[in-house]
mmCIF file of the N, C-alpha and C atoms, coordinates in Angstrom:
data_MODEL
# 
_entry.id   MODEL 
# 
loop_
_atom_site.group_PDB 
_atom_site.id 
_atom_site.type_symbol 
_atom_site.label_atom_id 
_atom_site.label_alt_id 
_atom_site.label_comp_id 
_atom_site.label_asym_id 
_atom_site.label_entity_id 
_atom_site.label_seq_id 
_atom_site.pdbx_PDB_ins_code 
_atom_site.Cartn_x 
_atom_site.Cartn_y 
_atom_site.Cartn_z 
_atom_site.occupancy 
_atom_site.B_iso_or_equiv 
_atom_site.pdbx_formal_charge 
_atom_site.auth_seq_id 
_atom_site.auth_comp_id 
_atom_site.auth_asym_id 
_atom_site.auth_atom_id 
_atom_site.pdbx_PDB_model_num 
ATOM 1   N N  . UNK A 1 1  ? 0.827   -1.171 0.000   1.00 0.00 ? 1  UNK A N  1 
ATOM 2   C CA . UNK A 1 1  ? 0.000   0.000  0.000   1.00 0.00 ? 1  UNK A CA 1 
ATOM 3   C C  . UNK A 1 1  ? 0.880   1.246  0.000   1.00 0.00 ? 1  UNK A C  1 
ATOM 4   N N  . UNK A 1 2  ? 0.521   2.259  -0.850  1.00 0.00 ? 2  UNK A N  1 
ATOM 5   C CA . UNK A 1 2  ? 1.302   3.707  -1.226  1.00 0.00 ? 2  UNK A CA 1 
ATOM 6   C C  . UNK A 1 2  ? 0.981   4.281  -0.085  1.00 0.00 ? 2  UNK A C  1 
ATOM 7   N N  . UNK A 1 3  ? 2.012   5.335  0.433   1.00 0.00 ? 3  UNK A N  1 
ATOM 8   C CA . UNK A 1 3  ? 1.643   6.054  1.712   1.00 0.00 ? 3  UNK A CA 1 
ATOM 9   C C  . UNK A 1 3  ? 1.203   7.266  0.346   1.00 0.00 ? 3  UNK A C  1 
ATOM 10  N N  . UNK A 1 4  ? 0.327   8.129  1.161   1.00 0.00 ? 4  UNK A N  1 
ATOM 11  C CA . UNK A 1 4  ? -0.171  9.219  0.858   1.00 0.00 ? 4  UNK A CA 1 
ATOM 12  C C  . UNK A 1 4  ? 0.447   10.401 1.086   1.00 0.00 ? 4  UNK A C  1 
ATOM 13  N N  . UNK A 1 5  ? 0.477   11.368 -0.022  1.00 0.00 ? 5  UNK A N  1 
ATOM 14  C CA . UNK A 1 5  ? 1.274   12.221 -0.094  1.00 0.00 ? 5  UNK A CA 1 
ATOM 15  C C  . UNK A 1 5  ? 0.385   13.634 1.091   1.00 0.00 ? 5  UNK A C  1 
ATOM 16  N N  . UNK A 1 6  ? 1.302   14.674 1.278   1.00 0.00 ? 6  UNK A N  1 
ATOM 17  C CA . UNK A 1 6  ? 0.776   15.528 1.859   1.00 0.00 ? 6  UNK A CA 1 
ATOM 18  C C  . UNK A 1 6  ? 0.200   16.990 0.792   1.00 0.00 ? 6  UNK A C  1 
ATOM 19  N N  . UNK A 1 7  ? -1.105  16.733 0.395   1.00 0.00 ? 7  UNK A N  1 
ATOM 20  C CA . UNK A 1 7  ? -2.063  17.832 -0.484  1.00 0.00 ? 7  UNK A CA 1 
ATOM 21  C C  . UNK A 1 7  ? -2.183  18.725 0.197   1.00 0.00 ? 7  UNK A C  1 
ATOM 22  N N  . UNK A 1 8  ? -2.538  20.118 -0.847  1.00 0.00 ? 8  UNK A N  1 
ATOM 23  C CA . UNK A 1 8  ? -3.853  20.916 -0.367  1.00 0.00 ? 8  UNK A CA 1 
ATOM 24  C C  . UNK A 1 8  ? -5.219  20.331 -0.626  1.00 0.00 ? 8  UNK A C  1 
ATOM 25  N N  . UNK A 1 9  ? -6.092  21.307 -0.416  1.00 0.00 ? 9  UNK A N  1 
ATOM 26  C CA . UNK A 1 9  ? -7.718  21.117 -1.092  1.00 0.00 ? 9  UNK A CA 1 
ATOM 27  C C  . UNK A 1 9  ? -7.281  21.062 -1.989  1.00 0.00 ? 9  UNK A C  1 
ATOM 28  N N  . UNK A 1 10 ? -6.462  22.367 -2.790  1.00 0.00 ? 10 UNK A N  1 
ATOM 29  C CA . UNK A 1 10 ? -6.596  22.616 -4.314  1.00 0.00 ? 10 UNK A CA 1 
ATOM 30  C C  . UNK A 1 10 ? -6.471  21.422 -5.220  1.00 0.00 ? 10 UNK A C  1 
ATOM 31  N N  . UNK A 1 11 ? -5.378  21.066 -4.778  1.00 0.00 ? 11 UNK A N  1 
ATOM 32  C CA . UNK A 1 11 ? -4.752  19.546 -5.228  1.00 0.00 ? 11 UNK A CA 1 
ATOM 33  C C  . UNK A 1 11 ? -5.723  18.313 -5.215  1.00 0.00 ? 11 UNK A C  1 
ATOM 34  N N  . UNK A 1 12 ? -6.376  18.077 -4.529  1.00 0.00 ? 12 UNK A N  1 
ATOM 35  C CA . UNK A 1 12 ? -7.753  17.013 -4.603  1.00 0.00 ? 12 UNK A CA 1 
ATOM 36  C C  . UNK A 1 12 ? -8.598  17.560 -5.245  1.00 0.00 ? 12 UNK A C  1 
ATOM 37  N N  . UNK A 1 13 ? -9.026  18.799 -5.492  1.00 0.00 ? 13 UNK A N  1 
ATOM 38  C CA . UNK A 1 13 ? -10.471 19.296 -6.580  1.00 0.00 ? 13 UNK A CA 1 
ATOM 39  C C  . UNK A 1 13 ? -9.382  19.060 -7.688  1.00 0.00 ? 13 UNK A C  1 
ATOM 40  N N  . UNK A 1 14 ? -8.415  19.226 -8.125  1.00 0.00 ? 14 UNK A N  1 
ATOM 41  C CA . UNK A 1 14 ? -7.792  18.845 -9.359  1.00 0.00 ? 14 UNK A CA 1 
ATOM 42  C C  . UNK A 1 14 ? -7.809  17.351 -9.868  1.00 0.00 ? 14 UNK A C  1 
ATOM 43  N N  . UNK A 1 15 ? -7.930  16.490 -8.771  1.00 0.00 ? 15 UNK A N  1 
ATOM 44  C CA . UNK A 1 15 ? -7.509  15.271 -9.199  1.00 0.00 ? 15 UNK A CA 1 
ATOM 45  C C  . UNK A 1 15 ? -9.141  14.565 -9.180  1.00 0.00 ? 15 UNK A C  1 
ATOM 46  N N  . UNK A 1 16 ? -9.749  15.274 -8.631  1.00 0.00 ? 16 UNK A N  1 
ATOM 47  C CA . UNK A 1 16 ? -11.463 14.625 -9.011  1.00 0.00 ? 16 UNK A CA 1 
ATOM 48  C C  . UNK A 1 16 ? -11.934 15.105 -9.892  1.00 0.00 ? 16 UNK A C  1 
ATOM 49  N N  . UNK A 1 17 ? -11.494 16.667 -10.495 1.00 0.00 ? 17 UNK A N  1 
ATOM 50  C CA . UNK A 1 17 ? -12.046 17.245 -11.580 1.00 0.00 ? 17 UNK A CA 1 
ATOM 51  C C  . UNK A 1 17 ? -11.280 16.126 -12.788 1.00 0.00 ? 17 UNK A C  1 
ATOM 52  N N  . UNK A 1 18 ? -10.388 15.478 -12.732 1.00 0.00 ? 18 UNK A N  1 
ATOM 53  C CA . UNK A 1 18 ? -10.175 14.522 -13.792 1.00 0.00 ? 18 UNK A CA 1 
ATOM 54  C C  . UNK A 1 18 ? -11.109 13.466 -14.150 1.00 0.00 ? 18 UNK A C  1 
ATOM 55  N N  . UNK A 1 19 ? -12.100 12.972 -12.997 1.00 0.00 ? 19 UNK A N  1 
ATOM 56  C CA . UNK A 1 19 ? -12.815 11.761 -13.266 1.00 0.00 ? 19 UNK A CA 1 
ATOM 57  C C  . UNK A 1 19 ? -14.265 12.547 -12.847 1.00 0.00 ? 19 UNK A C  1 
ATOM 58  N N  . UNK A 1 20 ? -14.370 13.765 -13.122 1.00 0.00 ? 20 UNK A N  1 
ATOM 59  C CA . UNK A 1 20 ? -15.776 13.792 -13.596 1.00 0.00 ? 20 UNK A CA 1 
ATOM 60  C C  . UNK A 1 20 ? -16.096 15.244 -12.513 1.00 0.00 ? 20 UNK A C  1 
ATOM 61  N N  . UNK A 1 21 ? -15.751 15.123 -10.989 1.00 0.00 ? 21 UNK A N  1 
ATOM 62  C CA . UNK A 1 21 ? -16.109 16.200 -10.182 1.00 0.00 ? 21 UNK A CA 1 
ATOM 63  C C  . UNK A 1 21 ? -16.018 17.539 -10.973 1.00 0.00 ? 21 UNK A C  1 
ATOM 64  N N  . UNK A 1 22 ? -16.783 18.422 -10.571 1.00 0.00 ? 22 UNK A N  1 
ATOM 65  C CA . UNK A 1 22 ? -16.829 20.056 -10.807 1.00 0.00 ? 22 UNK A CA 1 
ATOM 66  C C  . UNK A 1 22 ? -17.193 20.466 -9.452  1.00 0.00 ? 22 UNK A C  1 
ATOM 67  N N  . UNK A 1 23 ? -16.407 21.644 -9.729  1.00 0.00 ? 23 UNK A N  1 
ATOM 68  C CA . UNK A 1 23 ? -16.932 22.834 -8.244  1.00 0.00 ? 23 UNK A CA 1 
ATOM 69  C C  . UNK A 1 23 ? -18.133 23.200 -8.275  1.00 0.00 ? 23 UNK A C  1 
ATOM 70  N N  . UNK A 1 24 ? -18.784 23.008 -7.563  1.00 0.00 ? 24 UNK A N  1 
ATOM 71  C CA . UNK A 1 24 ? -20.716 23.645 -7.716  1.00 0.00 ? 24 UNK A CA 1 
ATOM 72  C C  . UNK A 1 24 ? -20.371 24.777 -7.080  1.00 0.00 ? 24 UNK A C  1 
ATOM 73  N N  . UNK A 1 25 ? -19.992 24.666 -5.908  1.00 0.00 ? 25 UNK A N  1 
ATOM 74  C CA . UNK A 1 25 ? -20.268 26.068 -5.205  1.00 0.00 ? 25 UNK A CA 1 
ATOM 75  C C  . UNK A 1 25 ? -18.858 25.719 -3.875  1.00 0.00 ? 25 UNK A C  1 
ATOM 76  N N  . UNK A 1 26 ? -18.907 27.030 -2.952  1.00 0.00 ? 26 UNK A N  1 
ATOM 77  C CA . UNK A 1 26 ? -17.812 26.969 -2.139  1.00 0.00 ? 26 UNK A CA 1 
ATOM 78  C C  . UNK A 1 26 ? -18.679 27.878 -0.713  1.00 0.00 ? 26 UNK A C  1 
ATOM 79  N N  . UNK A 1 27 ? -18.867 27.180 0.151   1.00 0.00 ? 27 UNK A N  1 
ATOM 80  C CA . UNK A 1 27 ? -18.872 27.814 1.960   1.00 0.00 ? 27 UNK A CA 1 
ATOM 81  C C  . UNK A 1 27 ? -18.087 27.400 2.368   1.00 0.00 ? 27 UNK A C  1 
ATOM 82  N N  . UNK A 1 28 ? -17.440 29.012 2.798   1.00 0.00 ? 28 UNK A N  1 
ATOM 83  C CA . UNK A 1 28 ? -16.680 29.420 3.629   1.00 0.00 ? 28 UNK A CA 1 
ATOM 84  C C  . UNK A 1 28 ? -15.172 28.537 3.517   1.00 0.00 ? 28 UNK A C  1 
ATOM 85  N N  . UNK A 1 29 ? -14.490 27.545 4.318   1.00 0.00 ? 29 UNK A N  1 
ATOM 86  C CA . UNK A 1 29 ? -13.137 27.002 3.467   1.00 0.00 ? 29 UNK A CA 1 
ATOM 87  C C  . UNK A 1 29 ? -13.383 25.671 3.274   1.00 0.00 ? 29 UNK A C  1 
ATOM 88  N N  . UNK A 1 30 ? -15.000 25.464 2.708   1.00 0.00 ? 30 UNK A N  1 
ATOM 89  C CA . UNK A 1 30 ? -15.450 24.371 2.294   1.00 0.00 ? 30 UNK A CA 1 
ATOM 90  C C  . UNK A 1 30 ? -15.613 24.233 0.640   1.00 0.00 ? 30 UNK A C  1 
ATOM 91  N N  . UNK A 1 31 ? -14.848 23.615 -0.240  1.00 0.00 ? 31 UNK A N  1 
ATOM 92  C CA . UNK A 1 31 ? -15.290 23.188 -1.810  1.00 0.00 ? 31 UNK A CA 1 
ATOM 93  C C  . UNK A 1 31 ? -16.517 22.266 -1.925  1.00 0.00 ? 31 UNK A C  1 
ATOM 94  N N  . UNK A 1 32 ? -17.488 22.881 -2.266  1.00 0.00 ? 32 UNK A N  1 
ATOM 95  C CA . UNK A 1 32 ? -18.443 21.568 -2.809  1.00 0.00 ? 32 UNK A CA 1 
ATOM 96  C C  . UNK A 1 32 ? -18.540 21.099 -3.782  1.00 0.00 ? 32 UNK A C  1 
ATOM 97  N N  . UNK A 1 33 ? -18.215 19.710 -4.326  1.00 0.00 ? 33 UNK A N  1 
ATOM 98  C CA . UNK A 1 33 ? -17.986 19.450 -6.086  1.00 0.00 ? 33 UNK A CA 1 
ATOM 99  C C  . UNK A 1 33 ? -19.047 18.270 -6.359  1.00 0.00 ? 33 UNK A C  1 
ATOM 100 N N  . UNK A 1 34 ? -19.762 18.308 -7.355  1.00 0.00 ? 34 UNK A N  1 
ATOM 101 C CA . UNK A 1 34 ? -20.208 17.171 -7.693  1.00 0.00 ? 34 UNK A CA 1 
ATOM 102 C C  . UNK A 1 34 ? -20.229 17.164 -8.778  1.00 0.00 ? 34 UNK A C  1 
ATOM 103 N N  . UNK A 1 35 ? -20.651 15.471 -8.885  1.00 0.00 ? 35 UNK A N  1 
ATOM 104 C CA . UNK A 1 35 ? -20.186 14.503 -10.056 1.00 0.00 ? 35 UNK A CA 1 
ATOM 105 C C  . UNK A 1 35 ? -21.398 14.291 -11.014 1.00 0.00 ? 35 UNK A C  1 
ATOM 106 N N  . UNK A 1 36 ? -20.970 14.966 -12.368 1.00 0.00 ? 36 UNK A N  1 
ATOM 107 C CA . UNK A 1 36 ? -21.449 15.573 -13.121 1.00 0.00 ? 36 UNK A CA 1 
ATOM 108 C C  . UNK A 1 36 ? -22.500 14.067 -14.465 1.00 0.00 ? 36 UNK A C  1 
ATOM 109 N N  . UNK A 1 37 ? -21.330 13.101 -13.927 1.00 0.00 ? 37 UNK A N  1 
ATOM 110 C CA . UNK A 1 37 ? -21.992 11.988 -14.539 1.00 0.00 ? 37 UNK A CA 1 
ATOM 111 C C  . UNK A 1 37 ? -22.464 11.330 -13.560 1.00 0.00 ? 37 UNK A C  1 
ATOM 112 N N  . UNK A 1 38 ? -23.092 10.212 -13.845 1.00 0.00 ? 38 UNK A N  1 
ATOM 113 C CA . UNK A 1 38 ? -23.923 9.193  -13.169 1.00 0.00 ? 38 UNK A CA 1 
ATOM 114 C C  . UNK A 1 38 ? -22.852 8.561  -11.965 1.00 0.00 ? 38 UNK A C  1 
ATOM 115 N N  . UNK A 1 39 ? -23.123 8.069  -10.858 1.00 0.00 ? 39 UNK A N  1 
ATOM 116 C CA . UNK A 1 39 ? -23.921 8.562  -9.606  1.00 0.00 ? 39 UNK A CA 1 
ATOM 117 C C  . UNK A 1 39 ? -23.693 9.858  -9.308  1.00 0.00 ? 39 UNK A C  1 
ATOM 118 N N  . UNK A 1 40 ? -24.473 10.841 -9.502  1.00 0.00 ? 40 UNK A N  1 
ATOM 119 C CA . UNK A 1 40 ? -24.277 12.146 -9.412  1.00 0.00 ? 40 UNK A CA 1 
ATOM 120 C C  . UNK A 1 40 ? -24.184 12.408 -7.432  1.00 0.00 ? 40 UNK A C  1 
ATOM 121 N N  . UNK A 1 41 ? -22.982 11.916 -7.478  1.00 0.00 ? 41 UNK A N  1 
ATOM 122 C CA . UNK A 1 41 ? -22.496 12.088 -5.771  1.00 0.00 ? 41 UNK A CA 1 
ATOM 123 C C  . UNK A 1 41 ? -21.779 13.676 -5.893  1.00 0.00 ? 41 UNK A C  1 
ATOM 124 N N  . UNK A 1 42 ? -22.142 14.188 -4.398  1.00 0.00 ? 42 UNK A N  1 
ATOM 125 C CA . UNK A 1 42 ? -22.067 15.498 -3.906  1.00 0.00 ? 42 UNK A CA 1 
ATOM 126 C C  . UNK A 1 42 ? -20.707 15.206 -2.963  1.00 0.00 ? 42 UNK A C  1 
ATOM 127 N N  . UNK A 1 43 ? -19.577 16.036 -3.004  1.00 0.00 ? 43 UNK A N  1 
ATOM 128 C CA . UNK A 1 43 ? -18.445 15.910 -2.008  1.00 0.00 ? 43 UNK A CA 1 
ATOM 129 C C  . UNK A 1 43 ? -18.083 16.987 -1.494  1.00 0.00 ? 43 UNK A C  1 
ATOM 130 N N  . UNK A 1 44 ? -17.613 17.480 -0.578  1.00 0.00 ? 44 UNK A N  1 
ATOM 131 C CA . UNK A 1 44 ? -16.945 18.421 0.301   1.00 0.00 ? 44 UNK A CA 1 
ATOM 132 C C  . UNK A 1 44 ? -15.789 18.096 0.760   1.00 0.00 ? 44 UNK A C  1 
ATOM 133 N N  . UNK A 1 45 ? -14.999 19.119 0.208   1.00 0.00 ? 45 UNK A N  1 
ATOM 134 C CA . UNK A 1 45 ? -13.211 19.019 0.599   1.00 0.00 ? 45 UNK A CA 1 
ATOM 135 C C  . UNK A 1 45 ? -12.499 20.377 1.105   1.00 0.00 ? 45 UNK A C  1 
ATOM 136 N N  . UNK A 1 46 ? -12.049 20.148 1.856   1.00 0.00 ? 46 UNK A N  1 
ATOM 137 C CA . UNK A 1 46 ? -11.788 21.695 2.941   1.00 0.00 ? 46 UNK A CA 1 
ATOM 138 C C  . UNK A 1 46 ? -10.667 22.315 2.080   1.00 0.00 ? 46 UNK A C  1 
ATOM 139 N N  . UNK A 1 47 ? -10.762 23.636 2.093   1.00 0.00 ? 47 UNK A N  1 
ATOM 140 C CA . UNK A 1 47 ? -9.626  23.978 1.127   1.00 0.00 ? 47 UNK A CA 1 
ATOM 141 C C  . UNK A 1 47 ? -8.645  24.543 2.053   1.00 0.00 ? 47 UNK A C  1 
ATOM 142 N N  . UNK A 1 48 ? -8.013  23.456 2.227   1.00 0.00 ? 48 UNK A N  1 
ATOM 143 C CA . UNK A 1 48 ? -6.717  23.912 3.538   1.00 0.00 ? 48 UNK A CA 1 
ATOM 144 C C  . UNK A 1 48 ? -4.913  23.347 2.557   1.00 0.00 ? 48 UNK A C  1 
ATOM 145 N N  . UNK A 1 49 ? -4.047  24.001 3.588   1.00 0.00 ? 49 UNK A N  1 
ATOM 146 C CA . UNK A 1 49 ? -3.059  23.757 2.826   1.00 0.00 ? 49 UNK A CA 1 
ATOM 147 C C  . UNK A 1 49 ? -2.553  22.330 2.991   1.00 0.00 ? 49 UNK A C  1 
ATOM 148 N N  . UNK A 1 50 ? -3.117  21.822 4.030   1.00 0.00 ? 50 UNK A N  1 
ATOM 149 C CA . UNK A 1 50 ? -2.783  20.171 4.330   1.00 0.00 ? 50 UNK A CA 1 
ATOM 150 C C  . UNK A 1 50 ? -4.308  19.370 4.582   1.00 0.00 ? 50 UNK A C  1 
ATOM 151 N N  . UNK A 1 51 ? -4.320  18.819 3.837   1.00 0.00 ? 51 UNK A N  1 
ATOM 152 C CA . UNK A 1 51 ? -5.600  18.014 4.272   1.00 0.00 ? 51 UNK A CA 1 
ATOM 153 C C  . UNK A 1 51 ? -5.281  16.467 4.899   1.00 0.00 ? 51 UNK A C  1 
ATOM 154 N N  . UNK A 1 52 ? -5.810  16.307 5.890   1.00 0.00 ? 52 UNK A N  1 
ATOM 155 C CA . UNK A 1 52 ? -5.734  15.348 6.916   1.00 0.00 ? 52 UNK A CA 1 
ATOM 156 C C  . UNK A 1 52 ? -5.805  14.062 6.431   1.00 0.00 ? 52 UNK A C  1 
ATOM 157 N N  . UNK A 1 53 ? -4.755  12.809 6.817   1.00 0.00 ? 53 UNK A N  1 
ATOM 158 C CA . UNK A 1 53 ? -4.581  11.661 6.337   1.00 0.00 ? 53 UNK A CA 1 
ATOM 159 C C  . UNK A 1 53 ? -6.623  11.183 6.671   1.00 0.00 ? 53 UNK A C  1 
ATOM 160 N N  . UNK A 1 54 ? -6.825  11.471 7.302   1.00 0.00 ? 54 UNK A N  1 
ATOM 161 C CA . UNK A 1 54 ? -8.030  10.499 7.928   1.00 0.00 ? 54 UNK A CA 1 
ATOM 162 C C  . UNK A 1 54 ? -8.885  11.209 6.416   1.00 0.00 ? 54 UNK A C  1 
ATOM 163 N N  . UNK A 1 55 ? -9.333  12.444 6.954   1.00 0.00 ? 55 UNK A N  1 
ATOM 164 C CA . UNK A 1 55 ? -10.143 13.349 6.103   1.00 0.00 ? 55 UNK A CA 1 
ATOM 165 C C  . UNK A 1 55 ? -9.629  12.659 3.952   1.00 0.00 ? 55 UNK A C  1 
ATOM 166 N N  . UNK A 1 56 ? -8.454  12.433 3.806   1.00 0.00 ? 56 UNK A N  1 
ATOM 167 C CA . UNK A 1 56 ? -8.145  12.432 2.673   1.00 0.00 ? 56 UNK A CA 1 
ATOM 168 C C  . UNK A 1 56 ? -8.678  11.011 2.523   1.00 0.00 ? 56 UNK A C  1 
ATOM 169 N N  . UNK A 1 57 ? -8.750  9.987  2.931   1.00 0.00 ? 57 UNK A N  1 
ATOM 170 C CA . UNK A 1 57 ? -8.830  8.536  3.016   1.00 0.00 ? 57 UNK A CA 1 
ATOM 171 C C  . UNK A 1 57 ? -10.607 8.442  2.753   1.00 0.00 ? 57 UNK A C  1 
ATOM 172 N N  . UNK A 1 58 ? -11.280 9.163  3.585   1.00 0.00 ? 58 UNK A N  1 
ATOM 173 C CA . UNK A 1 58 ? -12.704 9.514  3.917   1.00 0.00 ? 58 UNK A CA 1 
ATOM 174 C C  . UNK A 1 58 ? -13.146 9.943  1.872   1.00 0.00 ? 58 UNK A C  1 
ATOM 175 N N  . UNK A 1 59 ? -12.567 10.991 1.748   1.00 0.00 ? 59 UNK A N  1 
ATOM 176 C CA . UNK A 1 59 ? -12.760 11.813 0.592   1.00 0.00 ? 59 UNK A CA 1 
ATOM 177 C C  . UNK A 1 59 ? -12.568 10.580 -0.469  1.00 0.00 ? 59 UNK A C  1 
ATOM 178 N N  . UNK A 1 60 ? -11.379 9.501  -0.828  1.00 0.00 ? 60 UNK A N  1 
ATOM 179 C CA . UNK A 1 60 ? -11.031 8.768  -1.638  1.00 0.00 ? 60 UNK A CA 1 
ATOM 180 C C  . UNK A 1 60 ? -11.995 8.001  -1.857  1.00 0.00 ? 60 UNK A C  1 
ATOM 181 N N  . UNK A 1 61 ? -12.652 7.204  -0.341  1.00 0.00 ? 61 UNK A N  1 
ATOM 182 C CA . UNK A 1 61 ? -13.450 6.185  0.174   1.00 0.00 ? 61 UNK A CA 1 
ATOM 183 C C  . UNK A 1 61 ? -15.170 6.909  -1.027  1.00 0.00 ? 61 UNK A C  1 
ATOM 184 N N  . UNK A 1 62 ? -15.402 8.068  -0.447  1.00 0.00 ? 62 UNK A N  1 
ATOM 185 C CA . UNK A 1 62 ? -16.538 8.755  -1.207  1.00 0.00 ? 62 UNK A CA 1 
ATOM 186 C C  . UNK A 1 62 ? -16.568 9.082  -2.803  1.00 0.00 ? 62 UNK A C  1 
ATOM 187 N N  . UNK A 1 63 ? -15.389 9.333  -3.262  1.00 0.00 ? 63 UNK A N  1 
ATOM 188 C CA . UNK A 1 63 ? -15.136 9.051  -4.440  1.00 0.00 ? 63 UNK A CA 1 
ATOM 189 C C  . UNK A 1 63 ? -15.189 7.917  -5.277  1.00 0.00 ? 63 UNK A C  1 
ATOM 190 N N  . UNK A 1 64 ? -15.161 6.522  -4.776  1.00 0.00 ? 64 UNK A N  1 
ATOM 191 C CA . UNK A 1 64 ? -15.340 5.196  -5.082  1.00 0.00 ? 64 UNK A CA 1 
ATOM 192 C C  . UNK A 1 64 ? -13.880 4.830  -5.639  1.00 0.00 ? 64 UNK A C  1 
ATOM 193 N N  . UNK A 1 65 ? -12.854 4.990  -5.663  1.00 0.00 ? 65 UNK A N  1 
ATOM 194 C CA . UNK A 1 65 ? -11.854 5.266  -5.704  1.00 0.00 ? 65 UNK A CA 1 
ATOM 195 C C  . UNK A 1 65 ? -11.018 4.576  -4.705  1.00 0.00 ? 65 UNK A C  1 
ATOM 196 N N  . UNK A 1 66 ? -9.122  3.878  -5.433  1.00 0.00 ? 66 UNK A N  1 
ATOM 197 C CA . UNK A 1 66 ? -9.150  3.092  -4.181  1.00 0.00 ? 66 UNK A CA 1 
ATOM 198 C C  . UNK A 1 66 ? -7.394  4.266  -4.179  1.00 0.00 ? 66 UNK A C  1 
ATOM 199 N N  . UNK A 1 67 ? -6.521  4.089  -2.856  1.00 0.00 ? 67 UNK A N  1 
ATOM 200 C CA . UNK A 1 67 ? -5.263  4.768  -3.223  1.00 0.00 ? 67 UNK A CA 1 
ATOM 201 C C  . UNK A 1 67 ? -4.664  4.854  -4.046  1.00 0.00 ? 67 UNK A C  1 
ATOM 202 N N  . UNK A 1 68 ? -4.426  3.541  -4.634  1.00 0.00 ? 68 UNK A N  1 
ATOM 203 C CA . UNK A 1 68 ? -3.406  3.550  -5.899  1.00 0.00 ? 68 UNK A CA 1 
ATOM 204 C C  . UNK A 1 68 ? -4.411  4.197  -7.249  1.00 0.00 ? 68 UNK A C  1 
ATOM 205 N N  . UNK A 1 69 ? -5.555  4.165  -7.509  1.00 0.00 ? 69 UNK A N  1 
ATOM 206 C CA . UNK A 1 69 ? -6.551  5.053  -8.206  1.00 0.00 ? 69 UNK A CA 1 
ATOM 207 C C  . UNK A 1 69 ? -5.914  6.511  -8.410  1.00 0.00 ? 69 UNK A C  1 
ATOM 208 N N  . UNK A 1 70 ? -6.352  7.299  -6.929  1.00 0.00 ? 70 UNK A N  1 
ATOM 209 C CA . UNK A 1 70 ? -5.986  8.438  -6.511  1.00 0.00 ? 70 UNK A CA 1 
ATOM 210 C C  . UNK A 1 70 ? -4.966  8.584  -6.855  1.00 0.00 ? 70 UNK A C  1 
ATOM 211 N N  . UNK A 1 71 ? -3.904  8.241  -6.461  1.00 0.00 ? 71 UNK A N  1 
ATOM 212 C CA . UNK A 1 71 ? -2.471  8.083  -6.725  1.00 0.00 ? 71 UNK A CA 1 
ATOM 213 C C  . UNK A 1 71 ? -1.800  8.496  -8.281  1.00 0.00 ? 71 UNK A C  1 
ATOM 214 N N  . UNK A 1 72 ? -3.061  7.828  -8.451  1.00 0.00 ? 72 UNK A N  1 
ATOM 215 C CA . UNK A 1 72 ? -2.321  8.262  -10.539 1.00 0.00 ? 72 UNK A CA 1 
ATOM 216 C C  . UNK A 1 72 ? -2.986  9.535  -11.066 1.00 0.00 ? 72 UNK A C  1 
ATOM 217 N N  . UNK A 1 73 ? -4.412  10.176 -10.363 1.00 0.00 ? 73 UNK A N  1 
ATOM 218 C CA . UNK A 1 73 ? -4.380  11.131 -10.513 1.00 0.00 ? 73 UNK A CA 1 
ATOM 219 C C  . UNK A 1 73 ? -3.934  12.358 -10.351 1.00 0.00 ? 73 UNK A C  1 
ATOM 220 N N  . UNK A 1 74 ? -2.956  12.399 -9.651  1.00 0.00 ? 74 UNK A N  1 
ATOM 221 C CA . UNK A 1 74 ? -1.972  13.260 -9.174  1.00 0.00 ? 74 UNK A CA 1 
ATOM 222 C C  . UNK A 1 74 ? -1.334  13.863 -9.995  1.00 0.00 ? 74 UNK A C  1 
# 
């Protein structure tokens, strides 16, 4: 298993905007993106300069997405 690198937000709305996410809207240092094709799933990703191993794992998990997935979107 790949250890996980240390992101921003910015850096994860980039790598979901590859497999389909868009920014809908943004509260406060919250991104809200959803997925524009079918399962039209809704996500929230904090736009901080480090986003949290737990929080990033959570986000991957909701994405349907496994590490090594993520990993290549980078």
């Amino acid at each position: 298993m790949n250890k996980l690198p240390i992101i921003s937000g910015k850096e994860v709305v980039k790598a979901l905007n590859k497999i389909g996410y868009e920014i809908d809207h943004q509260t406060g240092s919250h991104i809200i993106l959803r997925n524009m094709q079918s399962p039209h799933r809704r996500m929230t990703v904090p736009n901080h300069r480090e986003i949290a191993k737990g929080t990033l794992l959570a986000i991957i998990k909701q994405a349907g997405l496994t590490r090594e997935e993520f990993l290549e979107l980078l």
